[in-house]
C-alpha positions as CSV (number, residue, x, y, z in Angstrom):
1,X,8.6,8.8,12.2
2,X,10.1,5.6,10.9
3,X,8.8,2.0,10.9
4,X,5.2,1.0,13.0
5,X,2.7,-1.3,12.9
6,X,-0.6,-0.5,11.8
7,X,-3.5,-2.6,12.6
8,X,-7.0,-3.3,10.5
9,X,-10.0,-1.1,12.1
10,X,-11.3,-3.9,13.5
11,X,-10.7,-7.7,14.9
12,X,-14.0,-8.7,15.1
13,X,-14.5,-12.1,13.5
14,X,-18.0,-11.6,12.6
15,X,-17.2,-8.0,10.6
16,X,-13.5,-7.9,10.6
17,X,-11.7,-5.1,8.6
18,X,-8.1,-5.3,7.7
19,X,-8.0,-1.6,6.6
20,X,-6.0,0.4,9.0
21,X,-6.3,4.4,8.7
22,X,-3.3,6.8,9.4
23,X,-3.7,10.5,10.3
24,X,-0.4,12.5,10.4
25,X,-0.2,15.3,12.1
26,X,2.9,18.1,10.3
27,X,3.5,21.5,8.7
28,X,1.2,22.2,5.8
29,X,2.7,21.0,2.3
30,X,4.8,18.2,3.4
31,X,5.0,15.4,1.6
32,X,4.3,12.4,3.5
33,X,5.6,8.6,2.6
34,X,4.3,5.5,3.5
35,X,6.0,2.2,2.5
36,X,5.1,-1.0,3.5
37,X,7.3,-4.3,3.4
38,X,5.0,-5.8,0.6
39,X,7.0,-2.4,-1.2
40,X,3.2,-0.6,-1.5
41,X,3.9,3.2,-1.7
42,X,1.5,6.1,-1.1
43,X,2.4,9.7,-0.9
44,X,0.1,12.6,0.7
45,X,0.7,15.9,0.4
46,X,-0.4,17.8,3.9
47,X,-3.0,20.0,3.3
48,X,-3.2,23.2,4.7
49,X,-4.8,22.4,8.0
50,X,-2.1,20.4,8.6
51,X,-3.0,16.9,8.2
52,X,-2.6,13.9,6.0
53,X,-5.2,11.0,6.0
54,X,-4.2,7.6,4.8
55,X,-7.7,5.7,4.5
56,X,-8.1,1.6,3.7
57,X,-4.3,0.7,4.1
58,X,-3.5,-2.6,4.4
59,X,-2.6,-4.2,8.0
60,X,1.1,-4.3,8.7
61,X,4.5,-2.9,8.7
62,X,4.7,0.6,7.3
63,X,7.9,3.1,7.3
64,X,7.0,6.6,7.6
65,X,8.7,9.0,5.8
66,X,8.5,13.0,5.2
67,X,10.0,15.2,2.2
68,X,10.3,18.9,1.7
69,X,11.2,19.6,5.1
70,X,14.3,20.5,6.8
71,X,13.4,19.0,10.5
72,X,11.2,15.8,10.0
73,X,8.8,15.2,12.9
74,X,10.0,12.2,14.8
């Protein structure tokens, strides 16, 4: 997928979150790879309805990766 920007749930100054949340959408059993530019990395493993949820992480630059698979989604 490579690099995007994720932002916080919500900019509201009176109840802002920072958190953003990433769902990722692939065959079942990827491993899925998020690295940020602050070098923070999280792996999921899809599961077997074919999604991987990244909950509460932080606001910014991420690079999307994916292992165990011959095509990556794009």
């Amino acid at each position: 997928m490579g690099k995007m920007f994720l932002y916080g749930r919500s900019q509201k100054k009176t109840k802002a979150d920072p958190y953003a949340k990433l769902t990722v959408n692939c065959p079942p059993g990827v491993t899925v790879c998020a690295i940020s530019v602050d070098t923070d990395t999280i792996l999921k493993v899809v599961s077997d309805k074919g999604v991987a949820v990244f909950n509460r992480i932080t606001e910014g630059y991420w690079d999307i990766t994916f292992a165990d698979v011959e095509f990556p989604p794009t």
